[in-house]
ChimeraX commands (.cxc) that place a marker at each C-alpha (Angstrom):
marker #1 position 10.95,27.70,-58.15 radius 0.5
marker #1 position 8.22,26.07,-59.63 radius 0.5
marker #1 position 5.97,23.30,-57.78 radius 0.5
marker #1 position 3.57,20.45,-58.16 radius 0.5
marker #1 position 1.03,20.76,-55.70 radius 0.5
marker #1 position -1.50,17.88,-53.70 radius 0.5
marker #1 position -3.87,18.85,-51.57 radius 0.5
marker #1 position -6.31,16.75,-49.25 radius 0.5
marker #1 position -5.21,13.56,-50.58 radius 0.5
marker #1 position -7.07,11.27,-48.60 radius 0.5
marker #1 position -5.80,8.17,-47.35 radius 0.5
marker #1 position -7.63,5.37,-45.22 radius 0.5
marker #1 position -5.17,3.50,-43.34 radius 0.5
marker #1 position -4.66,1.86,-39.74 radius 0.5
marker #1 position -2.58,4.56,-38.03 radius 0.5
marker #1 position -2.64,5.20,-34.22 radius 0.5
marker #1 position -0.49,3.88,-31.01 radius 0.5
marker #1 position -3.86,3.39,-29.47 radius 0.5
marker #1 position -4.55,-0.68,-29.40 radius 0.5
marker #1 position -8.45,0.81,-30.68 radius 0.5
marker #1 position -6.85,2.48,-33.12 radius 0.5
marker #1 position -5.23,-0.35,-34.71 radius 0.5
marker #1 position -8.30,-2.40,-35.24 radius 0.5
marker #1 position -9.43,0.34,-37.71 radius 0.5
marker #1 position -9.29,2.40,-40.52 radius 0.5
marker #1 position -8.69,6.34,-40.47 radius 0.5
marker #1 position -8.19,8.81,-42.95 radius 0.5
marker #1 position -4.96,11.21,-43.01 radius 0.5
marker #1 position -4.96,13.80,-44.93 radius 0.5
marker #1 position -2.21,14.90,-46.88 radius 0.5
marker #1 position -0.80,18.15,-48.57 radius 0.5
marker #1 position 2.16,18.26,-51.15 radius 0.5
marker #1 position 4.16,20.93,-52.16 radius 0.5
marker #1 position 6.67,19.59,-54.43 radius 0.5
marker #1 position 10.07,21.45,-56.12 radius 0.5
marker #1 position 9.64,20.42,-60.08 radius 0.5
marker #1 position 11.13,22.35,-62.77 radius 0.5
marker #1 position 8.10,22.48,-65.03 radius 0.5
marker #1 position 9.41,24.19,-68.37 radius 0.5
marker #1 position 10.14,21.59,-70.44 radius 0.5
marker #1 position 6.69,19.92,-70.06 radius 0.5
marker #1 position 5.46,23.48,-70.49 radius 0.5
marker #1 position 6.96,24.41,-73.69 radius 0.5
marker #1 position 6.67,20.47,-74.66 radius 0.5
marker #1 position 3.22,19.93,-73.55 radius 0.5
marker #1 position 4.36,16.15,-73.46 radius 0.5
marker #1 position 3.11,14.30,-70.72 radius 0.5
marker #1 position 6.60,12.23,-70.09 radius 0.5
marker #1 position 8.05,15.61,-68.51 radius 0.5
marker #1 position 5.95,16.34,-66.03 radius 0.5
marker #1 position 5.39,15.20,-62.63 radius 0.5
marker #1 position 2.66,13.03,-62.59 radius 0.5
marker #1 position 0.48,14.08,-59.92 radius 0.5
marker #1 position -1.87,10.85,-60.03 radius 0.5
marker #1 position 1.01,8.42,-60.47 radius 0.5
marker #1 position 2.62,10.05,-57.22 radius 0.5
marker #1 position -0.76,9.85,-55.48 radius 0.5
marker #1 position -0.82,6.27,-56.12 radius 0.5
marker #1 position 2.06,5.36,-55.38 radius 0.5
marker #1 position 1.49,7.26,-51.67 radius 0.5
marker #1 position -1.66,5.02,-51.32 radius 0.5
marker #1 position 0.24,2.26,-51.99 radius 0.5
marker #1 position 3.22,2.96,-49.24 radius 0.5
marker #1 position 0.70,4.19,-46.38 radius 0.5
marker #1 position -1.74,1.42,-46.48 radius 0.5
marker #1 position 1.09,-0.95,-46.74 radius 0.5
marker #1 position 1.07,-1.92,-43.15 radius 0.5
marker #1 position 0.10,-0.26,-40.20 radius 0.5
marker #1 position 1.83,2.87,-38.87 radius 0.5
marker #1 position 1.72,4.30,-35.13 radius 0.5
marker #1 position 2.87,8.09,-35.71 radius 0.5
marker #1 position 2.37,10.45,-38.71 radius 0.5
marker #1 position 5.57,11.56,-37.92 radius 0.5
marker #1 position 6.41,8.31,-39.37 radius 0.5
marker #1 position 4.12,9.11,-42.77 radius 0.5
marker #1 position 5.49,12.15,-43.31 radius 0.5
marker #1 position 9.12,11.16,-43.29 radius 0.5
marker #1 position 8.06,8.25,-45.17 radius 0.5
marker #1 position 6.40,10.15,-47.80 radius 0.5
marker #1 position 9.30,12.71,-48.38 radius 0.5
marker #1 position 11.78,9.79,-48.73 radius 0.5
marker #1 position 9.73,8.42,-51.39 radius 0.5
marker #1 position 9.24,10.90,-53.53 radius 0.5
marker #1 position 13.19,12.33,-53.12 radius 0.5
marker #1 position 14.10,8.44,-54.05 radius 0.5
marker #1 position 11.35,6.99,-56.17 radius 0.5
marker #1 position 10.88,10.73,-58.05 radius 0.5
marker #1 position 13.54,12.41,-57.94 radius 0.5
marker #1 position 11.75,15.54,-55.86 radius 0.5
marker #1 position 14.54,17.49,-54.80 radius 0.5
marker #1 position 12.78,19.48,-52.14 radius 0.5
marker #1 position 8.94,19.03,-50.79 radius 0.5
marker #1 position 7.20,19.93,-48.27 radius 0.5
marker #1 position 4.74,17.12,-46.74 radius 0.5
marker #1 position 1.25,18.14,-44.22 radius 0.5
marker #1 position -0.35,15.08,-42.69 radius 0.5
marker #1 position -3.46,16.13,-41.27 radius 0.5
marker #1 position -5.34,13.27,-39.06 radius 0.5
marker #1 position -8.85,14.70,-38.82 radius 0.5
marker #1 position -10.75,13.47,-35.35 radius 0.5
marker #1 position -7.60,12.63,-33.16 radius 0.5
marker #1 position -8.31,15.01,-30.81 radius 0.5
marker #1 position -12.06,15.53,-29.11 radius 0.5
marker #1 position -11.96,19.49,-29.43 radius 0.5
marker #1 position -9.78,20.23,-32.52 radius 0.5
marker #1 position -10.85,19.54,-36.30 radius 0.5
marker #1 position -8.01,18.03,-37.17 radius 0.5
marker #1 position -4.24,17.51,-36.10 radius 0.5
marker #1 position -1.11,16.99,-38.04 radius 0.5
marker #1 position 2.60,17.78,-38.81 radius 0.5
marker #1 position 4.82,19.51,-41.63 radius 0.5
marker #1 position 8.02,18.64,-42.69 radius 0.5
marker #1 position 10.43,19.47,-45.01 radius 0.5
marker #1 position 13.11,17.93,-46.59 radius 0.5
marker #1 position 15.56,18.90,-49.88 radius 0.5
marker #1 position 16.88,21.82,-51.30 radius 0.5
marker #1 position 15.30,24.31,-53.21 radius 0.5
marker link #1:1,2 radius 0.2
marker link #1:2,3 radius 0.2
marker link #1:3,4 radius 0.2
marker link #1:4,5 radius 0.2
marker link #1:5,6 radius 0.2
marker link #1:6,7 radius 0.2
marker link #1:7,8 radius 0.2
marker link #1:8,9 radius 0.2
marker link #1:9,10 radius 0.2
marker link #1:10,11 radius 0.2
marker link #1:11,12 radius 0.2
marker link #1:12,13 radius 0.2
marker link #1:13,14 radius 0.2
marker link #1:14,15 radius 0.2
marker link #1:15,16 radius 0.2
marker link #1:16,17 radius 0.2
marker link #1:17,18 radius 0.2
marker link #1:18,19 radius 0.2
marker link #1:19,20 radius 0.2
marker link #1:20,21 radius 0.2
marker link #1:21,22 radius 0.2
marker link #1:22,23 radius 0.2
marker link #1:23,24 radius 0.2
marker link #1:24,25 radius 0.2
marker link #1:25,26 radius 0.2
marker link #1:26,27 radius 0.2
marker link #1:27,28 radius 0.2
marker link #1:28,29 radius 0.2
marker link #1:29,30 radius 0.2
marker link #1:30,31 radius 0.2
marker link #1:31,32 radius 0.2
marker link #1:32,33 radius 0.2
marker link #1:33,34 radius 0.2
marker link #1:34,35 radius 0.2
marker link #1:35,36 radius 0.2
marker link #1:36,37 radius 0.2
marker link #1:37,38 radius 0.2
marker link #1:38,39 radius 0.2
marker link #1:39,40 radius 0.2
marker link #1:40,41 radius 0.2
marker link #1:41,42 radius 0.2
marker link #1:42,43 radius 0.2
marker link #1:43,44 radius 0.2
marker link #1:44,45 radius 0.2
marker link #1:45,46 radius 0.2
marker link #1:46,47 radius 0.2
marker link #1:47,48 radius 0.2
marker link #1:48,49 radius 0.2
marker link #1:49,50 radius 0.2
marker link #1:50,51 radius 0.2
marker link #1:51,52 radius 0.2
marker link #1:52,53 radius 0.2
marker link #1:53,54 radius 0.2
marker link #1:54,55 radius 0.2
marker link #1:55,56 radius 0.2
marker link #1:56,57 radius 0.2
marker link #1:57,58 radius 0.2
marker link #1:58,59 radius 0.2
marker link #1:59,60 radius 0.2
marker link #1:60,61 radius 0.2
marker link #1:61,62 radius 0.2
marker link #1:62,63 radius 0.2
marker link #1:63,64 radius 0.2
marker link #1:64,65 radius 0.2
marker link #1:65,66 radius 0.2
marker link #1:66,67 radius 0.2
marker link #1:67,68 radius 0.2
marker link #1:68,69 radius 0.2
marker link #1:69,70 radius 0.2
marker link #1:70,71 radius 0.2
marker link #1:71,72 radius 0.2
marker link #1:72,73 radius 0.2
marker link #1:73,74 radius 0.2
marker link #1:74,75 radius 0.2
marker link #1:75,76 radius 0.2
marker link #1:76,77 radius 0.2
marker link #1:77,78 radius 0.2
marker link #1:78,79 radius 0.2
marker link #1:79,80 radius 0.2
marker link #1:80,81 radius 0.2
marker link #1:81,82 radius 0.2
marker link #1:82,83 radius 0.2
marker link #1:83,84 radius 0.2
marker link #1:84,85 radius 0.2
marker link #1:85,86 radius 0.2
marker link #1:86,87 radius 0.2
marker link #1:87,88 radius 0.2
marker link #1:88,89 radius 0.2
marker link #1:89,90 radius 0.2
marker link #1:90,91 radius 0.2
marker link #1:91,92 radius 0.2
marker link #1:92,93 radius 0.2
marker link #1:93,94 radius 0.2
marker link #1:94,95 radius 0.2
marker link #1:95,96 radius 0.2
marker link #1:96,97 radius 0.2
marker link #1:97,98 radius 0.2
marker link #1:98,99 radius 0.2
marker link #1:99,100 radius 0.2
marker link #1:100,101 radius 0.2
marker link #1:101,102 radius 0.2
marker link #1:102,103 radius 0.2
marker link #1:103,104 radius 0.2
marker link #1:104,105 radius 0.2
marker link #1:105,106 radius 0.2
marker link #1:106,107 radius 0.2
marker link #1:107,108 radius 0.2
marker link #1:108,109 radius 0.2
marker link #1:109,110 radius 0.2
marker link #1:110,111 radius 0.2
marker link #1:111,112 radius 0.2
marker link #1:112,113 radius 0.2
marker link #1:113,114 radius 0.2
marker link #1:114,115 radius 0.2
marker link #1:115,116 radius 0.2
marker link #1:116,117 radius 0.2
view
């Protein structure tokens, strides 16, 4: 199986169930590992059949800073939907790391995944 990979995209966004933490912005960080057959746009090398890596990191932007969110539980399923919808992913696996929520841990997150391989 081939993949598209994203790593560390960094997103600022209000996220928290803390009434502190809505009144400002923190950065997730998120890791994709995406299913996409990439032979055609191999043996192509034509743009139009690949996944676009920077047009699906925009468009995440885009649906995380939307409005605020309380869990990353919430971001990852959101995130998995979109790209199975919105580009056709058939199987990813989603890390959303949020860096600072806990005093004596770097960073704290979940995984998910959702498709078929």
């Amino acid at each position: 199986m081939d993949k598209v990979l994203i790593r560390q995209l960094a997103i600022e966004t209000v996220i928290g169930i803390y009434e502190w933490e809505k009144k400002l912005h923190q950065t997730l960080l998120i890791d994709l590992d995406m299913a996409w057959d990439n032979r055609l746009a191999a043996a192509s090398d034509e743009y139009e059949h690949a996944l676009c890596y920077e047009t699906v990191s925009n468009r995440l932007i885009a649906l995380i800073t939307e409005k605020p969110i309380e869990l990353i539980e919430t971001v990852a399923e959101m995130i998995a939907q979109c790209l199975q919808d919105e580009f056709n992913v058939p199987w990813v696996k989603v890390v959303v790391m949020k860096p600072g929520a806990v005093p004596h841990a770097a960073s704290v997150g979940v995984e998910i995944e959702r498709g078929r391989i």
